[in-house]
C-alpha positions in Angstrom: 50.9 -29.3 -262.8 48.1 -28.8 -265.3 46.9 -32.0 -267.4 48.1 -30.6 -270.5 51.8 -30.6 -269.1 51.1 -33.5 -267.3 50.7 -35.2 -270.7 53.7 -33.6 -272.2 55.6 -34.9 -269.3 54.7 -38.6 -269.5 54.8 -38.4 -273.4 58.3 -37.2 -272.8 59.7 -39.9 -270.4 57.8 -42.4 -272.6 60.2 -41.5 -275.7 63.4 -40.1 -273.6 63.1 -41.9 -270.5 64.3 -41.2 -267.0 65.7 -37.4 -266.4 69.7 -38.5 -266.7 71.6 -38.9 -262.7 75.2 -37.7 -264.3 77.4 -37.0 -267.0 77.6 -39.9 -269.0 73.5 -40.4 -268.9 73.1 -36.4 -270.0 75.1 -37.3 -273.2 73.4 -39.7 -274.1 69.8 -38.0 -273.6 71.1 -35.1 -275.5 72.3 -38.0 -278.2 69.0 -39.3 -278.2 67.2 -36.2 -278.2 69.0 -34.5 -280.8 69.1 -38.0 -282.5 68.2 -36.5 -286.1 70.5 -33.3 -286.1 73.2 -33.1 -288.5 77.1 -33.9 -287.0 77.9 -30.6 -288.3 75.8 -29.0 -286.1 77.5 -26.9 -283.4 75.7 -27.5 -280.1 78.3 -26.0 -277.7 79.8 -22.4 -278.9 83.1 -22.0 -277.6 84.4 -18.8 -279.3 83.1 -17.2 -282.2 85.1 -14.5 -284.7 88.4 -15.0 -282.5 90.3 -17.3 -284.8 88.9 -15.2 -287.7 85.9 -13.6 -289.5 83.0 -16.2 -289.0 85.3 -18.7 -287.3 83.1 -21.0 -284.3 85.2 -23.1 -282.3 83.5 -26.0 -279.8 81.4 -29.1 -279.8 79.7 -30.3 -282.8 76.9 -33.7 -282.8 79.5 -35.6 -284.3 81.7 -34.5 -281.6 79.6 -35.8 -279.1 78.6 -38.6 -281.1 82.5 -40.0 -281.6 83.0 -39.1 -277.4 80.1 -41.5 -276.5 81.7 -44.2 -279.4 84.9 -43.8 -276.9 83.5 -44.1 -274.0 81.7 -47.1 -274.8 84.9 -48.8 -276.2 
């Protein structure tokens, strides 16, 4: 690995931490990752145009957001 990516590695696990060992640990990197996006924003595209003319179905930030809430609960 070059020293440049070597850098970017360790700066990454610095502000991220460990790579995540299952499901509930890859939600909340993503969460923590994605920390400043917008709820609104769609990060997992289920369908797009089938339930009409610029209608996206899936998972949004806040959907992910309100799924971690529950699980932690």
């Amino acid at each position: 690995m070059s020293r440049s990516m070597d850098r970017i590695r360790r700066e990454v696990m610095e502000q991220y931490g460990d790579e995540p060992a299952d499901a509930l640990e890859a939600l909340a990197h993503v969460l923590k990752v994605f920390a400043d996006e917008d709820d609104s924003s769609l990060v997992v595209e289920a369908t797009n145009n089938i339930y009409g003319q610029g209608v996206r179905t899936g998972l949004t930030m806040g959907d992910l957001r309100e799924i971690a809430a529950r699980l932690q609960s």
